[in-house]
C-alpha positions in Angstrom: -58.4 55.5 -38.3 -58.8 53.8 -35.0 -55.6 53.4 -34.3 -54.6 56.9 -35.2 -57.1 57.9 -32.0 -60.3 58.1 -33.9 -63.5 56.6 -32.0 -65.3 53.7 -32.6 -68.3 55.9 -33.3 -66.0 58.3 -35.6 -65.3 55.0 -37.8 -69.3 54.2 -38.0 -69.8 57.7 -39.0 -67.1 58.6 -41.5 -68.3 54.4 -43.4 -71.8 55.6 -43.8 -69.9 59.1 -45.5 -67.7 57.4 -47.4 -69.6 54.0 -48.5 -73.8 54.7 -47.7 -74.0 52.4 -44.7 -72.3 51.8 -41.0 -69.3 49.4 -40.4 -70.4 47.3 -36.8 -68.4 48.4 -33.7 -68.0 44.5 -33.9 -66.4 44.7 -37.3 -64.3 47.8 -36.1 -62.9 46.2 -33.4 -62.4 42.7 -35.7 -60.1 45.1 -38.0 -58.2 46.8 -35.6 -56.8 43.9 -33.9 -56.0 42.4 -37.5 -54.2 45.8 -38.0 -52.3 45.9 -34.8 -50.5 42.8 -35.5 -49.3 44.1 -38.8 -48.3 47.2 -37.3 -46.7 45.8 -34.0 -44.3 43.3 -36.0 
């Protein structure tokens, strides 16, 4: 989601939808790096 555009605070708000409880901005930002990689190779 965050690399498709959405905002940090999107993510927070469509986890607690989806799963009862907020991903950290920390955490966010932890996975999107992670994903760029992948999708940079």
């Amino acid at each position: 989601m965050y690399i498709a555009g959405v905002s940090v605070r999107r993510v927070e708000d469509i986890t607690e939808a989806l799963w009862g409880s907020k991903v950290s901005p920390v955490t966010i930002s932890a996975l999107k790096k992670k994903a760029r990689v992948h999708i940079e190779d």
